[in-house]
N, C-alpha and C positions, 0 to 999 in steps of 0.2 A: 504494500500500500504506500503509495508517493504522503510525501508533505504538505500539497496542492491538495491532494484529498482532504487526507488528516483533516486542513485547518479548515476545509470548506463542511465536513460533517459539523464545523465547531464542538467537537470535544476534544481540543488540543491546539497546545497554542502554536503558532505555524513553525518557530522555530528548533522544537522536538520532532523527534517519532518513536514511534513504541511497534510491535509486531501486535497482529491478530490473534485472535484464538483464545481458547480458551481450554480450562481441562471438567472434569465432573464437579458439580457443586457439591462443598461438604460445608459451608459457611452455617452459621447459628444464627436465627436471628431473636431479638427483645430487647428489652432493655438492659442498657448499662449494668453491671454488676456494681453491688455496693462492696467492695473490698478494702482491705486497706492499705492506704498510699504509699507506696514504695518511692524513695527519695530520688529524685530525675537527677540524670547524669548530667554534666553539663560539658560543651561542645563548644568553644569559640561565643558566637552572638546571642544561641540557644543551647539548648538540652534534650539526650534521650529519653522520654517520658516512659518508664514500665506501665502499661496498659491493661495489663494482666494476662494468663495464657501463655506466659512465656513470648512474648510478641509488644515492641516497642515503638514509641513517633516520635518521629525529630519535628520539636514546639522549638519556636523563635518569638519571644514578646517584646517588644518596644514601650516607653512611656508610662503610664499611671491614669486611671480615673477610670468611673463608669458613664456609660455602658462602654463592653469590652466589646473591640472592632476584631470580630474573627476573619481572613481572610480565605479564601476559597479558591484557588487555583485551576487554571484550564486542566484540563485531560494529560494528562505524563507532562506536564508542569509541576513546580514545586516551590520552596518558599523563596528559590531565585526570580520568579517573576513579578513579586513583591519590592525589587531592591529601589525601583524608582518612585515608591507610593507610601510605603512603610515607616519611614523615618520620619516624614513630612505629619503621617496621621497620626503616629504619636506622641507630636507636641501638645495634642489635645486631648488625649486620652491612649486608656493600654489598648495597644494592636498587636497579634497573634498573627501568625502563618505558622503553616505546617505542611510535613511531607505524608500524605497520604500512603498508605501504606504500597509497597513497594517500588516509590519513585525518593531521590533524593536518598537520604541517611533511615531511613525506615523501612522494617523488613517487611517483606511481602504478606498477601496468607495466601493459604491455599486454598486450592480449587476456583471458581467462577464466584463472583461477588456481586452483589448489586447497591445502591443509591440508598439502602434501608441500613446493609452492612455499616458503608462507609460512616452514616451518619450516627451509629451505635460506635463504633471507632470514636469518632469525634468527640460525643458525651463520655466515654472512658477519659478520652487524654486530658478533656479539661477539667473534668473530676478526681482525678490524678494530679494535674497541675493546680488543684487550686485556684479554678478559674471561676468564681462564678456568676451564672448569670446576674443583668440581662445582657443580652449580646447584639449586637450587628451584622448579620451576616452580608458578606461581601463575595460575589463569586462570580468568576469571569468564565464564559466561556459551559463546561460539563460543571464548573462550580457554580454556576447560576441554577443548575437543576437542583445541585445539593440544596443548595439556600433554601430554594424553595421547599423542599423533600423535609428539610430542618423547620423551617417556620409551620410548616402542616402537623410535623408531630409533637411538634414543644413550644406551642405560640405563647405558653408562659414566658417561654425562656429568650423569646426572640422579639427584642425592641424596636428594629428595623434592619433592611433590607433593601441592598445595591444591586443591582443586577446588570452584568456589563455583556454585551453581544451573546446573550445567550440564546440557547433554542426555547422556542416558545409551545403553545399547546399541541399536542399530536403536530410535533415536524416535519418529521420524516417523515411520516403517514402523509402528510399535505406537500409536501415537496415532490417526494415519489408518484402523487395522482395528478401532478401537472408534467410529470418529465416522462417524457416519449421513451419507450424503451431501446429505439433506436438511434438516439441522440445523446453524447457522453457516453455509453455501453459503459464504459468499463467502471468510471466516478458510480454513475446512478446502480450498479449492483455493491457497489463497495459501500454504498450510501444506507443500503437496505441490511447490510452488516448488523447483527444485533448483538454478537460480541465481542470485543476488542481490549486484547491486553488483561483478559482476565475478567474482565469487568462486561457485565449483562446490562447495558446501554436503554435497551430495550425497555427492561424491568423499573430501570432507573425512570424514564420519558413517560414510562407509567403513570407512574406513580404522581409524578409533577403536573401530571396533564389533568390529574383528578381535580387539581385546586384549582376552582372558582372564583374566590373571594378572601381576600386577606383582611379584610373589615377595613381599618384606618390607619393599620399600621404604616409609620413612615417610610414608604418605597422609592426609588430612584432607579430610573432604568436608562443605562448608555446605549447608543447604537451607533457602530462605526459607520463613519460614512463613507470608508470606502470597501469595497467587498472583492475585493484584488482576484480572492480562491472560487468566487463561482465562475461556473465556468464561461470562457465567452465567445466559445460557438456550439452549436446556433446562435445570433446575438437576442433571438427572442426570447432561447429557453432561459438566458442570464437575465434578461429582462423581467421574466415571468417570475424569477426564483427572487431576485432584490423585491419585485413588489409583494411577495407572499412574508417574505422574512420582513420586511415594513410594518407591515399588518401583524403578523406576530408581539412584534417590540410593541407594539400601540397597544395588542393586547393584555400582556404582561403587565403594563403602564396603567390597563383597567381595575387588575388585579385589589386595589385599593382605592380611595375614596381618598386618600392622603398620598399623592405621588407628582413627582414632575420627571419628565422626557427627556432627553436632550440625546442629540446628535453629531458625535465629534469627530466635524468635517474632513479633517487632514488623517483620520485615524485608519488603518486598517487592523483587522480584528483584534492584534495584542494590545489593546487600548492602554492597557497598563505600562505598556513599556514607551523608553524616550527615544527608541528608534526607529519605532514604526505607528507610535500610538500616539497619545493625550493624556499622559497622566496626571496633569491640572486640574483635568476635567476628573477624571476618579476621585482624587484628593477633595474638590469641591464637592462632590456628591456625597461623598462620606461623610463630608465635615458638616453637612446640610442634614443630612438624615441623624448622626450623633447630636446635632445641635436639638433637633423639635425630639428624640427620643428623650433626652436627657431631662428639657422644656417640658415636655407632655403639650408642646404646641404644636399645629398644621407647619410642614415642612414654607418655606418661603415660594413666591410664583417662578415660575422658571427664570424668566428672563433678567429677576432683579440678580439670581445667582450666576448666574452663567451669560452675563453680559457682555460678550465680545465676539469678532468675526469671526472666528474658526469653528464657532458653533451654531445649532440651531434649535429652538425649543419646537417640538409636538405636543396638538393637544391642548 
């Protein structure tokens, strides 16, 4: 599978790749165990969190205050793609990144996993770490699903929610019934791929496509505006697929009663990063969403945040 694919599925940020496949599911799912905390190794900026199971995550925190800004990483991304966003967020509060299990300093688990797994992962290591709620979830990319997968199961625990180019309701489903099976061949069956690197894609898009309605929790949704990895020929099927993924972001954007839009012109998908993204623009939306979480106020109108030409507000 190319890297043009990879980052066009958007569950990866374009400048990884990872192999397909996957082996039998043996993963457990529920909740978090309550055990007791076993003291985190500590690594350079961060540390190895014992998680329990014999099985650890390399946590990285920044700064002080609540709400705690979690970060969420594209697809075989890790807490490297955080380097140009992280520093900046936690002059105003603690921010987190982490290595999902088997990319970066965190061991793998076995067998097939899905979007349920990883998020019972994530409640171990900040339970382990002494993190706790409420949180911010931030995910770019397959971490925008998590977000969302996290907010649906622990809306106690989740004060708001970034969400930066991510896939939005039944995607692939709605991608795959505009694209001719004779057009792309080889992307559009890589696209219908339901597991990758281990990880049940599929299962994950599920589950995320369940949620409706986030109430008023304070959301913020980026969308890059440029989309470099769809593909561009035919130039109608690239046409067809930018206005479906538009439509998407908008809806995502619906998701809440408490949200603003924005569109970071110059960006293509790793929005986070400073060589091919906007990572101003993430910084601003985070620090916008900690702000009304922290306030228990309505996030600010788009345009008073995000006032300048590289951007544009929807909605």
């Amino acid at each position: 599978m190319t890297r043009r694919t990879l980052a066009f599925l958007v569950f990866l940020a374009p400048a990884l790749a990872v192999g397909c496949g996957g082996q039998d599911s043996n993963g457990q799912r529920g909740a978090a165990a309550k055990s007791p905390r076993a003291a985190p190794v500590t690594i350079g900026p961060g540390r190895i969190v014992d998680i329990g199971g014999g099985r650890t995550l390399y946590l990285q925190c920044v700064g002080s205050g609540s709400p705690t800004v979690v970060l969420e990483a594209g697809f075989g991304a890790d807490t490297f793609q955080w380097q140009d966003v992280q520093p900046q967020l936690g002059r105003a509060t603690r921010t987190c990144a982490y290595d999902r299990a088997g990319f970066g300093r965190s061991i793998a688990r076995p067998g097939v996993h899905d979007a349920r797994d990883e998020i019972d992962d994530l409640r171990r290591l900040l339970d382990r770490a002494r993190i706790d709620p409420p949180y911010v979830l931030v995910g770019h990319s397959y971490g925008g699903v998590l977000a969302r997968v996290f907010a649906e199961l622990h809306p106690t625990e989740t004060a708001g929610l970034v969400l930066i180019d991510t896939m939005g309701r039944d995607g692939r489903r709605r991608q795959l019934a505009i694209w001719p099976e004779s057009q792309a061949p080889e992307m559009r069956r890589e696209l219908a791929t339901s597991v990758m690197g281990g990880v049940d894609l599929a299962a994950g898009e599920a589950l995320a496509s369940r949620i409706r309605t986030l109430g008023d929790t304070p959301l913020a949704v980026i969308t890059a505006g440029r989309q470099d990895n769809f593909p561009h020929t035919p130039a109608r099927l690239g046409r067809s697929l930018k206005r479906l993924w538009d439509t998407m972001q908008d809806e995502l954007a619906g998701l809440s009663d408490n949200s603003v839009h924005v569109v970071a012109l110059a960006s293509n998908h790793d929005v986070p990063s400073s060589q091919s993204g906007q990572p101003s623009v993430v910084i601003r939306a985070v620090q916008a969403v900690v702000g009304a979480a922290r306030d228990h106020t309505r996030l600010p109108p788009c345009r008073r945040r995000f006032g300048s030409s590289d951007v544009r507000c929807r909605g």
